[in-house]
N, C-alpha and C positions, 0 to 999 in steps of 0.2 A: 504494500500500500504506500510504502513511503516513497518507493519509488515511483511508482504513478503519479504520487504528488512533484516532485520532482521533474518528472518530463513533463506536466502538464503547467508547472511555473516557466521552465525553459522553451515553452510552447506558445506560450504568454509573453512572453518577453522578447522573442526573436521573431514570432511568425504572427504578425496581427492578423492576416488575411486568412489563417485557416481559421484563428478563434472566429471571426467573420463570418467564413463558411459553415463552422459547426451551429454559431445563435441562429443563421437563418435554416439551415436545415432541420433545426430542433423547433423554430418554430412553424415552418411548413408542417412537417411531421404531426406537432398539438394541433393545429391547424384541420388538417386533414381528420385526425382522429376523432375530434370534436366534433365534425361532419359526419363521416362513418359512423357513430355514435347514435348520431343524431336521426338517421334516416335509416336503423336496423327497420322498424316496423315491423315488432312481435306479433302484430293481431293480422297481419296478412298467412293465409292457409297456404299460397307457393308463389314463391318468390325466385326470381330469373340468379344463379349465381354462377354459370358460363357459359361461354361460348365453345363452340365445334365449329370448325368450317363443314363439317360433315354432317353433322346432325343440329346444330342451330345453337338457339340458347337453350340451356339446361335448366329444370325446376329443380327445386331444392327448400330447405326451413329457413327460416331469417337467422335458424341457429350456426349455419353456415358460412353463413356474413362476417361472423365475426371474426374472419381470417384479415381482413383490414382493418381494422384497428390494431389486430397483434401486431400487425405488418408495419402499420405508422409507428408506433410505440417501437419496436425492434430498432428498425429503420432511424428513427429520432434519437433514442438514448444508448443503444446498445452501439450503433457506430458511430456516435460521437465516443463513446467509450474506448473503441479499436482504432480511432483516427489516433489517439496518443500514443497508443501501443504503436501502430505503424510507423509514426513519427520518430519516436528513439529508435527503430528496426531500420526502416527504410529512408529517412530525410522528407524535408518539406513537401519537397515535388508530389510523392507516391500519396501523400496524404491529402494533398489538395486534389490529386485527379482520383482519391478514393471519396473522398467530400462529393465531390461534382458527379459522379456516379449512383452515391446514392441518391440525391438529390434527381437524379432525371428517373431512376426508379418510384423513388416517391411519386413524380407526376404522372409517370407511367401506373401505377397503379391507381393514383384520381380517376386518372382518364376511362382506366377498366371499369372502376365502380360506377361512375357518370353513366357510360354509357351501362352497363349491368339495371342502374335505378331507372334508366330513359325504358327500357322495354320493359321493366316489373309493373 
């Protein structure tokens, strides 16, 4: 632990632009989840939670849903966690285009859900 305090003071101090990238991606993530959250809708009997190119969208429970919010939540705190780690492994670089990846995942997942809520 002390050493994660540690890389994440020398992370602080040298690299403003990923602490940057980790506030905005932790709050897209809250962002996102509070959405997700928002529009499970328990009292719907089937609810659309995929797509097939082959067979269409799939029905399923709203208890199914809740893979996006695990997802923001992971997504949000769990690799803002592994950006410090990668940071003392790998250097700034790997950590900012590890930043930026999750972050287009994120939207890549809005987008799944958007479109997922647009046909339920």
């Amino acid at each position: 632990m002390n050493n994660f305090k540690s890389d994440f003071a020398k992370l602080y101090q040298n690299e403003r632009g990923i602490i940057v990238l980790m506030i905005l991606n932790l709050l897209l993530a809250l962002v996102f989840f509070v959405f997700s959250l928002i529009h499970l809708n328990p009292n719907a009997a089937v609810v659309k939670i995929g797509y097939g190119d082959i067979g269409g969208y799939r029905d399923g429970s709203w208890f199914d849903m809740l893979a996006f919010p695990l997802l923001f939540l992971t997504f949000g705190i769990l690799h803002g966690l592994l950006t410090v780690r990668i940071f003392h492994k790998r250097g700034g670089g790997m950590a900012k285009f590890f930043l930026i990846t999750t972050t287009m995942l994120i939207l890549g997942c809005f987008l799944a859900l958007i479109r997922l809520l647009g046909e339920g």
